[in-house]
C-alpha positions in Angstrom: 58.7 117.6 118.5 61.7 117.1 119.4 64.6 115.4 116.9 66.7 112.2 117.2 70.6 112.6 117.7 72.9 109.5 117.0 75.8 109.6 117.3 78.6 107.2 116.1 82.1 106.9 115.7 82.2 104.7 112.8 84.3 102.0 114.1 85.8 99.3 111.9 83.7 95.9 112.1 85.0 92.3 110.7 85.1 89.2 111.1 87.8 86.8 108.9 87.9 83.2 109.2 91.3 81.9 108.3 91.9 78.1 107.1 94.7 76.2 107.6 95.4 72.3 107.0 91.2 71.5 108.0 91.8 73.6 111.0 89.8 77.3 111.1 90.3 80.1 113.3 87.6 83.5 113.3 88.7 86.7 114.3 86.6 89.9 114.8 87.8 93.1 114.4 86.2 95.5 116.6 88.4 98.9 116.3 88.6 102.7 115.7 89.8 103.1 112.3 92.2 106.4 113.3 93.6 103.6 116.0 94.4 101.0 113.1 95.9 103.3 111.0 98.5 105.0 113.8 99.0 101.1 114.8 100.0 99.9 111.3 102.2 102.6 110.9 104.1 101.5 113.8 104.2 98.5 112.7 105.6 99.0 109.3 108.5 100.7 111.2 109.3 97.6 113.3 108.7 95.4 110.5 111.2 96.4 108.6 113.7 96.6 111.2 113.7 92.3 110.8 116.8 90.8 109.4 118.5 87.3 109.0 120.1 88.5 112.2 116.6 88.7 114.1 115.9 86.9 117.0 112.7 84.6 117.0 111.8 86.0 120.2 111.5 89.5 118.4 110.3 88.8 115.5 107.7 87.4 117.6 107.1 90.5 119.4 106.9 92.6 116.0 104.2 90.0 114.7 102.2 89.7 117.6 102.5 93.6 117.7 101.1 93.4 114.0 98.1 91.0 114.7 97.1 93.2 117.8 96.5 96.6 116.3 94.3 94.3 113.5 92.7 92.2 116.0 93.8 93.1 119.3 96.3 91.4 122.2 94.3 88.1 122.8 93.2 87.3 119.5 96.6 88.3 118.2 97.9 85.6 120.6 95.3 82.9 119.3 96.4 83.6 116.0 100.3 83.0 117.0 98.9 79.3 118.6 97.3 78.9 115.7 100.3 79.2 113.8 102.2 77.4 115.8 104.6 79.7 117.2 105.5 80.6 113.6 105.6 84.4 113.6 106.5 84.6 109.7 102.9 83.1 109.0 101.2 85.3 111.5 102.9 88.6 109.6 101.6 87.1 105.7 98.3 86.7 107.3 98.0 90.1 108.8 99.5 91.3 105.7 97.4 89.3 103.6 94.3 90.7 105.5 94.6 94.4 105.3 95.5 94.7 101.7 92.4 92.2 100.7 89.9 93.5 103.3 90.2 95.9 106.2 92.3 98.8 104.0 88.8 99.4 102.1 86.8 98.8 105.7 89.3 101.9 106.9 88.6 103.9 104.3 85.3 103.5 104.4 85.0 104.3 107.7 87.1 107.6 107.1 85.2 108.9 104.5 82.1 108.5 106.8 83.7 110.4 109.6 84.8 113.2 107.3 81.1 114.3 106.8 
């Protein structure tokens, strides 16, 4: 007989549903966890390169840099709109996320990989 192989890479799954005001926005994270990990390190090191000084336009950039390695480029820019433009939000929700949710969903997914 011969035996079943699967293989899988153990990729980060998630959906979040964030509330605002009466107004809702769901995103899905879909995402290697090795990815997420070299992508938040990167952007710790931009984050905290922001200063009084900081232009909106970059601190922009940095935050939709942030939401992107979570969620990826479009949904990072939905998440901006949603926000209206306010990149400060879009960094506490990012934030907010990975320390309540997707660390433990990335470590999971490490540990799993290890074997």
């Amino acid at each position: 007989m011969f035996r079943k192989n699967t293989l899988t890479l153990n990729r980060v799954y998630d959906t979040v549903k964030i509330t605002e005001g009466g107004e809702t926005l769901t995103l899905h994270v879909n995402s290697d966890p090795s990815r997420i990990v070299v992508g938040l390190s990167q952007a710790q090191k931009r984050l905290v390169t922001i200063t009084a000084e900081t232009p909106d336009e970059e601190r922009e950039e940095i935050a939709l840099f942030f939401a992107s390695v979570l969620f990826g480029d479009e949904q990072a820019r939905k998440l901006l709109d949603f926000y209206y433009g306010d990149s400060s939000c879009v960094v506490s929700v990012c934030a907010q996320y990975f320390a309540k949710r997707l660390k433990k969903l990335i470590t999971k997914a490490q540990k799993k990989n290890a074997k």
